[in-house]
C-alpha positions, 0 to 999 in steps of 0.5 A: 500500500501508498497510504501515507502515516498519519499526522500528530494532528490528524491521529488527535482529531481522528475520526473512524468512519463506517465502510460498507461493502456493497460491490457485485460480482460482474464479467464486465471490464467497464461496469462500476460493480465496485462500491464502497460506502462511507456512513458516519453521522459526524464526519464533516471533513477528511482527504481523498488522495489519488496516489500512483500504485507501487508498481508505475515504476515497472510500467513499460506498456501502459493500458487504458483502452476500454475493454467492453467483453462480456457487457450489455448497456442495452437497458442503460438510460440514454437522453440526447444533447447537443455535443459541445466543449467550452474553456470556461476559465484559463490562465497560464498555469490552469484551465477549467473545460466544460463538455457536453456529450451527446448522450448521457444516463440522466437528464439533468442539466447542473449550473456551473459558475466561475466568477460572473460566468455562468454555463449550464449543460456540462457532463464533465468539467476537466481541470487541466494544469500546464507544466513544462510545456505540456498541458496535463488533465488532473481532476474531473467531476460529471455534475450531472451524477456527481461522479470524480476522478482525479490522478497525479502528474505523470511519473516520470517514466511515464508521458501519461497515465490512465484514471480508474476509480471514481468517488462521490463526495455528498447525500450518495443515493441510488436509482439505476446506479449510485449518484450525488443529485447536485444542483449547482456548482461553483468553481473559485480558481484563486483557491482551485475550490470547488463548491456544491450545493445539492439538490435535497439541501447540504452542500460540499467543497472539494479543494485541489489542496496538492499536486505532483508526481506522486500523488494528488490531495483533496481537502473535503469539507461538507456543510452539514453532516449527513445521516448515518444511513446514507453515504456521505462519500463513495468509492465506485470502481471495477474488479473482474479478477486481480488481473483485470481491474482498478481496485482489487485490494482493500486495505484499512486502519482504525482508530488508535491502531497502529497497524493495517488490515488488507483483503481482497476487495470481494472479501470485504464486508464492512470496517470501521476505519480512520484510514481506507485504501483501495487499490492493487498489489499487482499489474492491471491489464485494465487502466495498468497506470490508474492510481490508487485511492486513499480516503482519510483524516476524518474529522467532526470540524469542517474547518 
């Protein structure tokens, strides 16, 4: 595992968090059957990472082209749109990109604001960072289901590298698949803060806190806490076999132990955790570069 050692701080502020495996077996590579819930009626605010895995060093042919054997999307919702792509904000360091596909699984249109700028329609919102002359895709959120993704810079053997697990960050709630309802967005790229409010009431930020080679850091905050029986963030990924997947490990810490549990993903059933790891201890011929995902530093402050 990637996972770093916890601060002083962190270890006097932990929090320990419900995890609760809800994945399903599946046959297909680009079904997300991986699904870890987090639940605790007191968490307001901890770090999602996105760390390279162990092996990038090794990595000399690199895989991320889908691999859609043995899937059906036949009975998946499809609404059509009208395909575009914006540069809503750019800088010469950062830019925020907006896309509309011309099809997408939920009808929803999200509200996304920069500064006085106001565009609607997006089902995904791309943060790019130029570095040495080459522009590099870090960070991304779909407003319309509430699903993240994030990776480090490349590391240096690498020119680019694949993303793989996706989270949600807010009220997580099910219909077809797990979703966060956002209602709107807002993007302050002083602080490269995002802000959500959701549909139900309760909002969240999510702060681009650090980025490098190795790995990317995620300040989470949400407004008010969210019930114990509903997610208030969740890991969404895929497993076919330890060979063939984004997440295949499962590694956690609870509070005050000074030790790792690690388990198959599918072997999981649930944990109470101040630290969660989700990851692969071996080479992936699917997404082979995808990062591993930490989620930590849970605490009752939002600040």
């Amino acid at each position: 595992m990637t996972a770093p050692e916890p601060s002083a701080a962190a270890r006097s502020e932990a929090l320990a968090v419900d995890v609760i495996n809800a994945s399903e077996p599946t046959l297909c590579a680009e079904k997300d059957n991986v699904y870890l819930k987090l639940q605790s009626d007191a968490a307001r605010r901890f770090i999602v990472e996105a760390v390279h895995p162990a092996s990038v060093g090794t990595i000399l042919v690199d895989r991320w082209a889908p691999d859609f054997t043995n899937c059906d999307m036949s009975n998946d919702p499809v609404f059509t749109f009208e395909k575009r792509r914006v540069t809503i904000y750019e800088t010469e360091s950062w830019w925020l990109v907006g896309l509309t596909f011309p099809s997408f699984w939920r009808p929803n249109q999200v509200p996304v604001r920069v500064g006085n700028r106001v565009e609607t329609g997006f089902h995904l919102l791309q943060v790019w960072t130029w570095r040495d002359g080459i522009a590099d895709e870090v960070l991304v959120l779909y407003p319309a289901d509430g699903y993240w993704r994030a990776r480090p810079l490349p590391p240096q053997n690498l020119r680019w590298s694949a993303y793989g697990s996706s989270f949600l960050i807010g009220p997580v709630e099910t219909s077809g698949r797990p979703f966060v309802d956002i209602k709107d967005v807002a993007f302050d790229p002083a602080t490269r803060t995002f802000t959500l409010n959701f549909a139900r009431g309760g909002s969240a930020t999510l702060r681009l806190d650090k980025l490098d080679q190795e790995r990317i850091v995620l300040d989470v905050a949400l407004g008010t806490s969210i019930a114990a029986d509903r997610p208030f963030a969740a890991l969404r990924s895929m497993y076919v076999t330890e060979g063939n997947a984004d997440v295949a490990q499962v590694g956690w810490r609870g509070k005050d132990n000074p030790a790792w549990t690690q388990t198959p993903v599918m072997d999981f059933k649930s944990a109470s955790t101040a630290e969660l790891w989700a990851g692969r201890t071996v080479p992936s011929r699917h997404n082979t570069s995808a990062p591993d995902m930490v989620f930590r530093d849970f605490t009752a402050s939002p600040r």
